[in-house]
N, C-alpha and C positions, 0 to 999 in steps of 0.2 A: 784429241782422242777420236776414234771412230765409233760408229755407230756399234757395232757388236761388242767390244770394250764396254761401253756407256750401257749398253742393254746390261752384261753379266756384272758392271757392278752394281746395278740398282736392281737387281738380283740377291746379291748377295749383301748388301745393303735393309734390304726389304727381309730376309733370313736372318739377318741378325738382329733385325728389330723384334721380329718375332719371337727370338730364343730369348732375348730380356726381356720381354713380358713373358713369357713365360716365367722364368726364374723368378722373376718380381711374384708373381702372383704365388710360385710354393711357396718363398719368402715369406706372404703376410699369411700363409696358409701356416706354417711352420711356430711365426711368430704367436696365432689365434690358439695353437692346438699350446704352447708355450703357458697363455696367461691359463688356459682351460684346464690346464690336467696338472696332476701332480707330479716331481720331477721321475718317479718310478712309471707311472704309466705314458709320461712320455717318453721313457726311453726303448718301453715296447714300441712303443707308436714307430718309432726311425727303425729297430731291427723289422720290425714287418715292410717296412719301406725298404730298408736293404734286399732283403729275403724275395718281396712279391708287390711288385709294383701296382697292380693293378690292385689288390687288396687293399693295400696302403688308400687308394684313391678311393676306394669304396666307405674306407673306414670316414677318413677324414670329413668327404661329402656328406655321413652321416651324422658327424660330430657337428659340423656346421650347421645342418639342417637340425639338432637337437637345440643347438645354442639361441638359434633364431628363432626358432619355437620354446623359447625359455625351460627347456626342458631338465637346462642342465643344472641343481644345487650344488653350489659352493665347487671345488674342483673334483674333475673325473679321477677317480683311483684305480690303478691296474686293478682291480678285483675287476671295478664297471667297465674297463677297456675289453678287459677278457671275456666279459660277458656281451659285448658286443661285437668282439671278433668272433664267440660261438655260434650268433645267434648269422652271420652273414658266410659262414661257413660250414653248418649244418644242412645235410643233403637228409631227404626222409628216408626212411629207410626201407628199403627193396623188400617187398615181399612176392611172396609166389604162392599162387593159388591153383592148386588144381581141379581139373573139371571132369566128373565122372560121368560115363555115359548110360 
């Protein structure tokens, strides 16, 4: 092999190690929110990940961060899933004030 070969596969070598950790790591992410919740609020949990990927990451991160702070009793139920998807998707609400001269 030549050099510019040997460079683009340890390129691409190097990219695919990275996409299986990746995938390893939703994996045990997948597997946590699994033991965590109950089988209804985990199946909100995948359609917000179908739906909005980046929510999905918000959610999760904060399931994690509740787990490790023991915050969590016995398993999470879509009622408490939905109330933590309101509380990370709630915007204040706009008001308008006007000023008299």
């Amino acid at each position: 092999m030549n050099l510019p070969e040997e460079q683009e596969n340890d390129k691409y070598n190097k990219e695919m190690s990275r996409r299986l950790k990746l995938m390893q790591q939703e994996q045990q992410r997948r597997e946590l929110a699994r033991h965590l919740m109950t089988n209804e609020a985990y199946e909100r949990l995948m359609n917000v990940r179908l739906s909005n990927r980046e929510l999905y990451m918000q959610l999760m991160n904060l399931i994690i961060q509740m787990a490790q702070g023991n915050r969590i009793q016995g398993k999470l139920t879509e009622e408490q899933l939905r109330s933590l998807l309101a509380r990370l998707t709630s915007k204040p609400e706009p008001s308008i004030s006007f000023k008299h001269k």
